[in-house]
N, C-alpha and C positions, 0 to 999 in steps of 0.2 A: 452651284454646280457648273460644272465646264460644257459648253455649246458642243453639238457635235465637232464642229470645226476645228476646233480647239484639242478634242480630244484624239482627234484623227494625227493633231500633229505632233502630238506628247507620244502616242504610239509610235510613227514614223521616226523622232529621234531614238525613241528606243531599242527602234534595231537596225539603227545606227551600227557599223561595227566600230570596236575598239582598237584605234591603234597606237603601237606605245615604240618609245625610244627611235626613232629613226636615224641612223647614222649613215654619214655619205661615205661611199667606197672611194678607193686611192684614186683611181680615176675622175670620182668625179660627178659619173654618168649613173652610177647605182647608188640607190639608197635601201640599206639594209631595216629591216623594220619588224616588230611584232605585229598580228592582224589576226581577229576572230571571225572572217567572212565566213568560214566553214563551220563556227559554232564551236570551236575548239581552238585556243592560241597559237597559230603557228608561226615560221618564220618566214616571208616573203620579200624578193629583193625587187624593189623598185625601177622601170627604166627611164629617168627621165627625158631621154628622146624621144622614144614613143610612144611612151606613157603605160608599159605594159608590167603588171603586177605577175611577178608569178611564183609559187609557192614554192620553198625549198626544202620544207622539211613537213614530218608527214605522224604525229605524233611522238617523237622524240626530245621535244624542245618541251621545256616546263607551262603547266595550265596557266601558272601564275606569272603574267607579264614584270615581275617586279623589276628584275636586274636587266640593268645594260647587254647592249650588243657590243663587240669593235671588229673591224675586221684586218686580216693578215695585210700584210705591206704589199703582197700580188693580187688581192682583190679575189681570191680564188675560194676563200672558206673566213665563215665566219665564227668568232669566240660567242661563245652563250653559256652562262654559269647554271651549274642543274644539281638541286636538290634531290639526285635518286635515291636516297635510303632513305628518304621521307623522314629526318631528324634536322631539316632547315638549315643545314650544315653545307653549302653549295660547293662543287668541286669544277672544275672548268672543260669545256669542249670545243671542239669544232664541226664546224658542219660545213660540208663542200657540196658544190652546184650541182652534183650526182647524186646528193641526199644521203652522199658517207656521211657519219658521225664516228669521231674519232674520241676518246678520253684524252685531257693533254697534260692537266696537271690533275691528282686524285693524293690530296692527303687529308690526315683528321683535323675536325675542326672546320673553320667557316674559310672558303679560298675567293678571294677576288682577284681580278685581274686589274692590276696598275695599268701600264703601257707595255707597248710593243717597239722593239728596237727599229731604229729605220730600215738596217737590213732582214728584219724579218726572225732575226736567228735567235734571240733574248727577248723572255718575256719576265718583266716584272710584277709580281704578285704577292699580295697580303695575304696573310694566314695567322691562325690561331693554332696551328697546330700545338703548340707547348703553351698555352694557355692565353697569351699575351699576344694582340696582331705585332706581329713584326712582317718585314719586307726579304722575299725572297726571289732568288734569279734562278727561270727555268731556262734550260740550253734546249732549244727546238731541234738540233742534229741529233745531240747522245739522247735526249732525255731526263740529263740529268736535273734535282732538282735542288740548290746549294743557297742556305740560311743566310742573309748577309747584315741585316741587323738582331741586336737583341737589347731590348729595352724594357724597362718595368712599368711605362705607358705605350700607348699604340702609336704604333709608325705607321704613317700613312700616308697616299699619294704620290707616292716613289712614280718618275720620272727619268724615262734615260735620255742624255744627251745624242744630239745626230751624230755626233764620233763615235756612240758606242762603250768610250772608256769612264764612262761617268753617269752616277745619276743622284738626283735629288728628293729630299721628299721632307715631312713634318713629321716631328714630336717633342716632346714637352721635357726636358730634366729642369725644370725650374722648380721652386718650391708654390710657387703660385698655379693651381689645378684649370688655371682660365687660361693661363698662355700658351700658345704655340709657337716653335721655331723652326726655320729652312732651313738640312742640311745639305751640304752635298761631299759626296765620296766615291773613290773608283768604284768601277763596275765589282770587282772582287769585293768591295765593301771593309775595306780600307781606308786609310787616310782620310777620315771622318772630320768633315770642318761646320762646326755652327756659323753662318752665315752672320748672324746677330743682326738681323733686321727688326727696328722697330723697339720699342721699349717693353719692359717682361709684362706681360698681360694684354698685350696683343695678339692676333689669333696670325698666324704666318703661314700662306701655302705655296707652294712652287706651281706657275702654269705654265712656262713655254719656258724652251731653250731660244736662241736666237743669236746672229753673227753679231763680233763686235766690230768697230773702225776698221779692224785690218783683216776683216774675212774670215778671220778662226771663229768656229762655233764657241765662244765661250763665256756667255752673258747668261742670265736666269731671269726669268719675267716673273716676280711672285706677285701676291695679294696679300693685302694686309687686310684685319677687320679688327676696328677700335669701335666699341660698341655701337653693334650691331650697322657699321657702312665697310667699306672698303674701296682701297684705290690700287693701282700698280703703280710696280717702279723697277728698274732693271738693276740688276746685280751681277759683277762680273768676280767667279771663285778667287781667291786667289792660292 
């Protein structure tokens, strides 16, 4: 049996709070984060200079810490994926330091959020809507919300380049169900080019964009994974 000592401190980590996903805002100086101090998961922004936690949202954000945060490119509201019809199908939001919560993207089917344009104004997001994840571009002015892959595996991890006119992401038309491939295509989702990195049965994913020699954004930083390691290596479209 456990000494009292012992059991005092088995207690003590257990209420412990849980905190999940911490992501650092564009500045720098905030770190956005899940946290159950209140007993219930909320979303609380970090200040790393003064080290002051404080709660931005007020049971709006999901019990279950599972999915990521990111936040907008002004630092001003954060994305949180929310399962409200309680069918595990998540749809995407925002929450602002007023504790608005706004709907941003709402279709059927399961919605993640890929990335965020650097100007703020494109957000790219997976869905299932028509049964298959493909990669969709939401316009944060109109609203609009416009399909730009359609594949008979899932596209995933879409990526926009810092120009805005282009982004990248993975999936599979190989006959081999273990490979993955890098694409990349304009932003309209057009002009589709398989990168062909790597031999067919390697796993390929797009992580950063980056400048080449002459200052133009237009290099791709993937990952490869040949069973079960991976390394980087830069790719410039052409």
């Amino acid at each position: 049996m456990l000494g009292e000592s012992h059991s005092g401190v088995l207690e003590g980590l257990a209420r412990l709070p849980t905190l999940a996903h911490p992501t650092v805002g564009p500045g720098g100086e905030e770190i956005a984060l899940y946290c159950d101090t209140t007993g219930r998961n909320e979303l609380h922004v970090l200040d790393t200079v003064t080290g002051e936690l404080k709660q931005w949202s007020d049971g709006e954000v999901p019990r279950n810490a599972r999915w990521f945060l990111r936040w907008d490119t002004e630092g001003d509201r954060v994305y949180f994926h929310l399962d409200d019809a309680g069918d595990e199908q998540n749809d995407l939001y925002a929450l602002s330091r007023d504790g608005t919560v706004d709907p941003v993207v709402e279709m059927d089917g399961q919605v993640i959020l890929n990335d965020v344009s650097k100007d703020g104004t494109t957000l790219l997001v997976g869905s299932s809507r028509d049964g298959q994840m493909n990669i969709y571009r939401h316009d944060c002015p109109t609203g609009e919300t416009t399909k730009l892959t359609e594949y008979e595996r899932a596209a995933v991890g879409a990526t926009v380049a810092p120009t805005g006119d282009q982004f990248a992401f993975s999936t599979n038309e190989s006959d081999d169900y273990e490979n993955q491939d890098v694409y990349v295509a304009d932003i309209s989702g057009s002009t589709v080019r398989n990168l062909k990195i790597g031999e067919t049965g390697a796993e390929v994913g797009p992580a950063d964009w980056g400048p080449d020699v002459s200052g133009y954004l237009s290099t791709i930083t993937v990952r490869i994974w040949v069973a079960s390691a991976f390394t980087t290596c830069r790719q410039t479209p052409s």
